[in-house]
C-alpha positions as CSV (number, residue, x, y, z in Angstrom):
1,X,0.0,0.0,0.0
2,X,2.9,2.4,0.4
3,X,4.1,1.8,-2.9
4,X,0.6,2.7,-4.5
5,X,0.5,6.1,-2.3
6,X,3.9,6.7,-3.7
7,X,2.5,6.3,-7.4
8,X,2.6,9.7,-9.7
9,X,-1.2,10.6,-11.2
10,X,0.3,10.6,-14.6
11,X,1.4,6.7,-13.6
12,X,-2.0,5.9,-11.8
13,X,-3.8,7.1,-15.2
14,X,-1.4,5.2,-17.4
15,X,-2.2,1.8,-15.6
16,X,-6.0,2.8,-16.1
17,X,-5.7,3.3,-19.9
18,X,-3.8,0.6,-20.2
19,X,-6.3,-1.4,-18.2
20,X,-9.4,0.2,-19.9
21,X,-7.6,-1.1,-23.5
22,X,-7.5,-4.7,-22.6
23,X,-3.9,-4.9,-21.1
24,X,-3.5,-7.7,-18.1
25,X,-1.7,-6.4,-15.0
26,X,1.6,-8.3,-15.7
27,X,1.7,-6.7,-19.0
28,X,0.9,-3.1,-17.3
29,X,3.6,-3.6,-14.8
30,X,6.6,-4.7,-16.9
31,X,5.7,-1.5,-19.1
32,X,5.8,0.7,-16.4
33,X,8.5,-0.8,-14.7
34,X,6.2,-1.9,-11.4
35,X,5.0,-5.1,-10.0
36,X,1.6,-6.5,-10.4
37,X,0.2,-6.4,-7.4
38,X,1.2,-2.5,-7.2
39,X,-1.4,-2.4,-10.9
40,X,-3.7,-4.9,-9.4
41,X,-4.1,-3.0,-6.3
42,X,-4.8,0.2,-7.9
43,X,-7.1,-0.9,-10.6
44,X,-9.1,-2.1,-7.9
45,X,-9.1,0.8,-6.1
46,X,-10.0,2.9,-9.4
47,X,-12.6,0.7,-10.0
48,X,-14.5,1.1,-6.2
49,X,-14.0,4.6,-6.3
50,X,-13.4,6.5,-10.0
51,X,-14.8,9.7,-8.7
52,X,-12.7,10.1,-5.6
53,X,-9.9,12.5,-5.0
54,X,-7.0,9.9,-4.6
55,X,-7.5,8.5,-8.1
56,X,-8.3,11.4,-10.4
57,X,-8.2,10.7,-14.3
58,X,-8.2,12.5,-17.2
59,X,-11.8,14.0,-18.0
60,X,-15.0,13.7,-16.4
61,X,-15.2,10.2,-14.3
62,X,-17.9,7.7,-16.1
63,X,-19.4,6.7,-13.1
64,X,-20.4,8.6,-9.8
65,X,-19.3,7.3,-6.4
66,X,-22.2,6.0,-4.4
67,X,-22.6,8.8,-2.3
68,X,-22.5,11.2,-5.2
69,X,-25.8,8.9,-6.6
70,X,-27.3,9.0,-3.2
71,X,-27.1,12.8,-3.2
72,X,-28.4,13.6,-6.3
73,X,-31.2,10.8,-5.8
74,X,-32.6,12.7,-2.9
75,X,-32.1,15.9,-5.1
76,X,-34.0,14.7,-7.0
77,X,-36.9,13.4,-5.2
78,X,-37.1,16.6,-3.0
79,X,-37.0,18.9,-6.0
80,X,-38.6,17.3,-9.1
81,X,-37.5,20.3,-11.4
82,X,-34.3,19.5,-11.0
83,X,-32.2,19.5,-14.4
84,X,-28.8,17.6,-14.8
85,X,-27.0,21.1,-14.9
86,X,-27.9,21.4,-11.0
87,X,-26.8,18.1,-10.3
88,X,-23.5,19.2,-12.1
89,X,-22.7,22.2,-10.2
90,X,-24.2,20.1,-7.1
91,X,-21.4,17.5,-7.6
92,X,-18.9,20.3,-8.7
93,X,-19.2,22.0,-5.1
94,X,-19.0,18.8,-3.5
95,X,-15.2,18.3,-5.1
96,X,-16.3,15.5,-8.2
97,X,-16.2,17.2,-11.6
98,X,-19.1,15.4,-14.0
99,X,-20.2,15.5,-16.8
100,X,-24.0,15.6,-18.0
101,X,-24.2,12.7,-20.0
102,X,-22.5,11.0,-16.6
103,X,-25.9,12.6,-14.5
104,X,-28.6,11.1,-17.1
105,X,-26.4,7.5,-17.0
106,X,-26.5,7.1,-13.5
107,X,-29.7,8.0,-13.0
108,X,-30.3,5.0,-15.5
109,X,-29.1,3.0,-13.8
110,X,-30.8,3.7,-11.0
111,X,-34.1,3.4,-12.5
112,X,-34.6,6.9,-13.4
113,X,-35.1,8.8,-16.9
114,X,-32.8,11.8,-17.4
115,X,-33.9,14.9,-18.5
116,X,-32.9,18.0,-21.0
117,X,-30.5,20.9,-20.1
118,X,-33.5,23.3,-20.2
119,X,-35.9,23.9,-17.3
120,X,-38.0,20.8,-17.4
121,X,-39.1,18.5,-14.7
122,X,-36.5,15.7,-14.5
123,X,-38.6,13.6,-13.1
124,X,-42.2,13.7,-10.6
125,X,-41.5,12.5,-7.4
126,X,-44.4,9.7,-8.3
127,X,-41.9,8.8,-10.9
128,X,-38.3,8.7,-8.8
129,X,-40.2,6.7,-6.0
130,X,-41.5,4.1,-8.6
131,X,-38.6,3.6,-10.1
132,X,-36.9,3.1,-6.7
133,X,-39.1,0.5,-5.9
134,X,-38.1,-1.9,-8.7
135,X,-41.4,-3.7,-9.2
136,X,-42.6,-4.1,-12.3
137,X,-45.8,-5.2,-13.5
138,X,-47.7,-6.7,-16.4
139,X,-51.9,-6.2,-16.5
140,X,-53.5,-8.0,-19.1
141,X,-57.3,-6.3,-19.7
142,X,-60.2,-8.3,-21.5
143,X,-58.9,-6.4,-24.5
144,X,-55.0,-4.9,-24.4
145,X,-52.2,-5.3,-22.2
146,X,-49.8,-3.2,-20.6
147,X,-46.9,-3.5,-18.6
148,X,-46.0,-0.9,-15.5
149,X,-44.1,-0.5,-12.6
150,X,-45.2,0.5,-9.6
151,X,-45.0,4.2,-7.9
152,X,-46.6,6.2,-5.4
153,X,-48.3,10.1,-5.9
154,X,-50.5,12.6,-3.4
155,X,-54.1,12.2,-6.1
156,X,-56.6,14.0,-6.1
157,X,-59.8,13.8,-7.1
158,X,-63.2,15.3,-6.8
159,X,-61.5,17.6,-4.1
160,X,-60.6,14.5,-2.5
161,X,-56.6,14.2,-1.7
162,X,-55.3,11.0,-1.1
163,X,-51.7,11.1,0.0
164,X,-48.7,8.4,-1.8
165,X,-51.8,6.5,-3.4
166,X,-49.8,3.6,-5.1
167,X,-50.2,3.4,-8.8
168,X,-48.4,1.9,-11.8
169,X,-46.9,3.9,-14.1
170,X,-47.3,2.6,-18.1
171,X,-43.7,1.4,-19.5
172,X,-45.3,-0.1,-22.6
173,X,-48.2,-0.1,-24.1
174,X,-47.9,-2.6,-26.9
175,X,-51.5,-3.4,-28.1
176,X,-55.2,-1.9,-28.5
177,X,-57.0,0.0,-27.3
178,X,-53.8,1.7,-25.8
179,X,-52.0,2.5,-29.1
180,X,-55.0,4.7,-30.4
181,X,-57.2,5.5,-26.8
182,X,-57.7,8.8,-26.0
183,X,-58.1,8.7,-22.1
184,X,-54.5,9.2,-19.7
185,X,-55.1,5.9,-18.0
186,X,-57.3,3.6,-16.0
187,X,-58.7,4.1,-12.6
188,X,-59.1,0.6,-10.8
189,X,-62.4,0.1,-8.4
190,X,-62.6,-3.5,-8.1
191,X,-61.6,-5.1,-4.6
192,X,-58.3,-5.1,-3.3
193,X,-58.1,-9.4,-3.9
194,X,-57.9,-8.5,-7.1
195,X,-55.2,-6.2,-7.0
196,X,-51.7,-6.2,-9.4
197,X,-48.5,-6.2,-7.2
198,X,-50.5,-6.3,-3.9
199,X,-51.0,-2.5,-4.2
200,X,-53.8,-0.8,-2.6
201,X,-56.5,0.5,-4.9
202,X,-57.4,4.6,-4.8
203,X,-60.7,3.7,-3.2
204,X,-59.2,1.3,0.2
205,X,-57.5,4.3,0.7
206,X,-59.6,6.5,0.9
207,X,-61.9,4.3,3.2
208,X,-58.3,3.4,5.5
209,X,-58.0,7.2,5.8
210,X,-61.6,7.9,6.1
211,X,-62.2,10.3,3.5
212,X,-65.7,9.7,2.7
213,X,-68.7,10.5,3.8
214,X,-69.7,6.9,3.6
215,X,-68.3,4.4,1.7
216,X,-69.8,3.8,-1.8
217,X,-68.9,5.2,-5.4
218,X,-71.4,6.1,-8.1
219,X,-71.0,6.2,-11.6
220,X,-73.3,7.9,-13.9
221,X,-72.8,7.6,-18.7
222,X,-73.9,9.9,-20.1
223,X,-75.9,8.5,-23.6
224,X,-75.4,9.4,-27.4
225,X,-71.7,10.4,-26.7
226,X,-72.8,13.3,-24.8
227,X,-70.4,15.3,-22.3
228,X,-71.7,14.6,-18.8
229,X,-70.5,11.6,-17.3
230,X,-69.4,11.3,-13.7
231,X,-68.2,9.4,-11.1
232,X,-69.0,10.7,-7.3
233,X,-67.1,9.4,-4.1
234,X,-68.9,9.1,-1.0
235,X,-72.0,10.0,-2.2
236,X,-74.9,9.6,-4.7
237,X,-75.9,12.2,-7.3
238,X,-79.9,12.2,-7.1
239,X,-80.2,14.5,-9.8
240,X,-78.5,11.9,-12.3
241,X,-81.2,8.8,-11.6
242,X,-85.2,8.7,-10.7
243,X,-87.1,6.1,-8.7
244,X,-85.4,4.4,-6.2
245,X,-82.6,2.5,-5.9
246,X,-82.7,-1.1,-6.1
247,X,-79.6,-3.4,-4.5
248,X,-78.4,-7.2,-4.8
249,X,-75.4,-8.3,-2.9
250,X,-71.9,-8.8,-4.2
251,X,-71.4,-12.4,-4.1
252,X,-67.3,-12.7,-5.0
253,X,-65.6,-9.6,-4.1
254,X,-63.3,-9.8,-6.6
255,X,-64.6,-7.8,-9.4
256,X,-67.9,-6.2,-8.8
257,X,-70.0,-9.5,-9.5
258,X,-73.2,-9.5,-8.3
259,X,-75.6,-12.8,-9.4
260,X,-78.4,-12.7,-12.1
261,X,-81.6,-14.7,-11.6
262,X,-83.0,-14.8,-14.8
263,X,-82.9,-13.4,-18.8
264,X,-86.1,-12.6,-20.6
265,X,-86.3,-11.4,-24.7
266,X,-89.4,-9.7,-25.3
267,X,-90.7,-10.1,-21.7
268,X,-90.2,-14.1,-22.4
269,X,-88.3,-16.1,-19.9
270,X,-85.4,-17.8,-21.5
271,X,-84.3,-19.9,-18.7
272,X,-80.9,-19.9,-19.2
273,X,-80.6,-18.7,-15.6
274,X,-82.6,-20.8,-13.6
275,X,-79.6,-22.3,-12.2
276,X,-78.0,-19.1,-11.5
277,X,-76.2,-16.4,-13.1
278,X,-72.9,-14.2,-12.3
279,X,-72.6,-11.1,-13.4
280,X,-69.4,-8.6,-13.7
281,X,-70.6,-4.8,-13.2
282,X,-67.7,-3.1,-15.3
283,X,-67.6,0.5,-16.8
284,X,-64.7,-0.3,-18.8
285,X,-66.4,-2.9,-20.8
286,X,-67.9,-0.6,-23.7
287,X,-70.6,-3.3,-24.5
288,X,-73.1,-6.0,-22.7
289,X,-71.7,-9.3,-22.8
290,X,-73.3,-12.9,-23.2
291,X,-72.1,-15.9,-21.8
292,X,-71.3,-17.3,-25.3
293,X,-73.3,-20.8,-25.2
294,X,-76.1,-18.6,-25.6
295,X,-74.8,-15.8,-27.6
296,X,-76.2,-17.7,-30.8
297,X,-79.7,-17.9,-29.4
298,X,-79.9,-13.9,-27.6
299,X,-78.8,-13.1,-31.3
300,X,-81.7,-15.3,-33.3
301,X,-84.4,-13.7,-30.6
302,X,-83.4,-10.4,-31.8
303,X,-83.8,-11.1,-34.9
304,X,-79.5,-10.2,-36.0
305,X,-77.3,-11.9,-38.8
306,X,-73.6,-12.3,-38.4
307,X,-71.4,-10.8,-41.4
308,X,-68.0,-11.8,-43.2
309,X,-66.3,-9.9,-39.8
310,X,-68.3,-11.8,-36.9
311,X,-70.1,-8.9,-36.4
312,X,-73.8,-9.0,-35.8
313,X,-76.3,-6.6,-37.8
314,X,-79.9,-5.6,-37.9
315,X,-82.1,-3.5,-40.3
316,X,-81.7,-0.1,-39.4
317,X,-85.2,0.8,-40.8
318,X,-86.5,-2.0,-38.3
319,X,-84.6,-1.1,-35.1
320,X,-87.7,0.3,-33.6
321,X,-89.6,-3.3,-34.0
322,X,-86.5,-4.9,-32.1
323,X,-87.0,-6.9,-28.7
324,X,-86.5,-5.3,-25.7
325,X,-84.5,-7.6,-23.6
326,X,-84.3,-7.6,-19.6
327,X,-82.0,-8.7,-16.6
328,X,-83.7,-9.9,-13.2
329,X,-81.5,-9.3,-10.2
330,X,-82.5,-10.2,-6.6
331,X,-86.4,-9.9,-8.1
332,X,-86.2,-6.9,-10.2
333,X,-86.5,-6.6,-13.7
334,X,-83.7,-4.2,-15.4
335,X,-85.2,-3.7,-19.2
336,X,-83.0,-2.8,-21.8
337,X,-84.5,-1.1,-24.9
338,X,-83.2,-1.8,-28.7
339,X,-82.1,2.2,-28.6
340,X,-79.7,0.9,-25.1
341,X,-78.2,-2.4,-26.8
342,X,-77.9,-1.1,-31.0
343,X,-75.2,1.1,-32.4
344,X,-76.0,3.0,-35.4
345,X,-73.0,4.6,-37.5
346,X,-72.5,5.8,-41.5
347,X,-70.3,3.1,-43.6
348,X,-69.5,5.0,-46.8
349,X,-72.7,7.1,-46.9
350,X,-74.4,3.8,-45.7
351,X,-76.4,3.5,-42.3
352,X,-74.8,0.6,-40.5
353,X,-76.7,-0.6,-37.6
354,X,-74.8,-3.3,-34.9
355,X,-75.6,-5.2,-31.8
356,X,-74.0,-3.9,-29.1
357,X,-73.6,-7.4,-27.5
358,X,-70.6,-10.0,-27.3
359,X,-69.9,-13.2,-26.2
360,X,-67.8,-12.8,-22.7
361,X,-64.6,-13.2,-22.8
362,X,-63.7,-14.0,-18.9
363,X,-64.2,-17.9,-17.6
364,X,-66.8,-18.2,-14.5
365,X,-65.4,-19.0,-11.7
366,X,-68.2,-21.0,-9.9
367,X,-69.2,-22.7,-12.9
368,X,-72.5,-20.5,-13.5
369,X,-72.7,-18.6,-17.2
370,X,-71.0,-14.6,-16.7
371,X,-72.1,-12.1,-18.1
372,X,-70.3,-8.8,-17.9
373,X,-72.9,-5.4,-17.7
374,X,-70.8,-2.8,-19.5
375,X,-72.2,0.5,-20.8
376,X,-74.5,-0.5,-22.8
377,X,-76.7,-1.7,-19.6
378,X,-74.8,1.4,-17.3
379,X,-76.1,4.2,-19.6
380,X,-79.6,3.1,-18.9
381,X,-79.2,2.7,-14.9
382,X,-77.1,5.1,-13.0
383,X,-74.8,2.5,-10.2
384,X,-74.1,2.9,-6.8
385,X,-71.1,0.5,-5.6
386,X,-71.3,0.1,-1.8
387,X,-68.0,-1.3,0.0
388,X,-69.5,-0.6,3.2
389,X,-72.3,-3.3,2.8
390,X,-70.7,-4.8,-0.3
391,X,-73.8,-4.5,-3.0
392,X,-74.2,-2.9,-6.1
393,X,-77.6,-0.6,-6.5
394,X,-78.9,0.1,-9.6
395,X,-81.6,3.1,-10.6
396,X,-82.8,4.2,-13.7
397,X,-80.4,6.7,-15.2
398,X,-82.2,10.7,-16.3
């Protein structure tokens, strides 16, 4: 060790070159005239600490020492406008000269995503502390898949705040309907069970930290791709429903499945649910779905024919003469009109008229046929989730 204090910074740098080009440390050390352990010993040392004082080099250093990372780390978490020319001068005062391509690759490696020179937020602090956690993610939907990792942000939401609400953050996005959707994200409300990397969902939280007036959600579509929609914490929205609300227990609380006693088309009892029925209350299902072993039948009551895409169509000038078909739930008849399940659009200058309605794409898990009510049944009947009591209530929507 006294020889390598003893050791010139032009000799030191030599023996890192040498190293960095491929050179073994006999080879180094019969070139500079020293003994390899001396080279040994000090590419060691260069390679534990390449930023520190006793080994300078040539340039800025490619790496920063561990504490250097851990300082601009917490810079960067307590100030998220931080650029990579304040972590420079940061370092700088501190005695390490770096460069800014050496900021954005350690931050790399630490997880983080480096910024531009100008005056832009390096990173939000949901961002640094999801990267710091390391856990990734993958969610597959019914349609799409995504893969995230997992951070944590203060949300808020309908002047609710909910402080470091866990949350994944999108890393790829490699299919539809992400590739072409127009909406930021997706705002889980299933039950925790159900949950992607153990997180908590926005809406446990809220009840842990007892937010809410009581403990329910409401959602409200607005029909006809209006403006209008809304989703209300803690409370219901009378002036979006009339009537009174009708509920049915949650019987896996999982998703928001409730059970379904019984299908009629045309006010006609089909008795495919006389053995029971499950049901998946979902706003992010765009369409009513049909367990598929009936699909075929639903599809012949209604009087549809499937064309050269799997798609089924109706007359458009005899929409108005369609069935109206109707779910019963814990004695209650839910009726949905031909206007609630068809979708009209133009097809070059053509009317095109579609039924809403798919087979569903999710196995049951007690056996009995699923169903999934998606917007097509949740524009006609404004819902009322209940975690308090753990039921769904359903009245008709204004």
């Amino acid at each position: 060790m006294g020889k390598t204090k003893e050791l010139s910074k032009d000799i030191r740098d030599k023996m890192v070159d040498l190293h960095k080009a491929g050179m073994g440390y006999r080879t180094i050390g019969k070139q500079l005239g020293e003994k390899a352990t001396t080279v040994g010993a000090i590419i060691r040392k260069w390679k534990k600490f390449k930023t520190t004082v006793n080994l300078p080099r040539s340039g800025p250093p490619c790496k920063i020492s561990p504490r250097g990372a851990s300082m601009i780390i917490r810079k960067v978490r307590d100030q998220p406008r931080t650029t990579r020319q304040d972590l420079v001068n940061d370092l700088k005062r501190a005695g390490t000269t770096v460069s800014k391509k050496t900021i954005s690759n350690t931050l790399r490696r630490h997880g983080l995503k480096s910024c531009s020179a100008r005056k832009v937020p390096l990173l939000k602090p949901a961002h640094v502390q999801a990267r710091l956690s390391s856990q990734t993610i993958y969610l597959r939907y019914g349609t799409g898949s995504l893969y995230a990792v997992l951070g944590y942000d203060t949300v808020e939401v309908a002047g609710i705040t909910v402080p470091r609400q866990v949350f994944g953050l999108s890393t790829r996005e490699p299919s539809q309907p992400f590739l072409s959707s127009k909406f930021d994200g997706i705002l889980g409300m299933a039950y925790p069970s159900i949950a992607i990397g153990q997180a908590t969902p926005v809406m446990d939280t809220m009840m842990q930290d007892d937010l809410l007036q009581e403990n329910l959600f409401a959602f409200y579509l607005s029909r006809n791709e209006e403006q209008g929609s809304e989703l209300s914490f803690g409370e219901v929205d009378q002036s979006k429903y009339q009537g009174q609300i009708y509920w049915t227990p949650v019987t896996a609380e999982t998703y928001w499945q409730i059970g379904i006693d019984g299908f009629q088309v045309n006010n006609q009892e089909t008795g495919w649910c006389s053995r029971g029925c499950q049901a998946i209350v979902d706003t992010g299902t765009p369409s009513l779905t049909c367990p598929h072993q009936f699909l075929g039948y639903l599809m012949r009551g209604i009087g549809a024919q499937q064309n050269q895409y799997g798609e089924y169509m109706v007359d458009c000038s005899e929409t108005q003469n369609l069935p109206t078909i109707s779910l019963t739930m814990s004695g209650v008849d839910f009726a949905l009109p031909p206007s609630a399940y068809i979708s009209v659009y133009y097809q070059n200058g053509h009317q095109v008229c579609t039924v809403n309605i798919y087979p569903t794409y999710l196995p049951s898990q007690n056996g009995q046929p699923l169903w999934i009510l998606g917007d097509v049944f949740l524009r006609e009947y404004y819902s009322v989730f209940d975690r308090s009591n753990n039921r769904v209530g359903f009245a008709t929507a204004v």
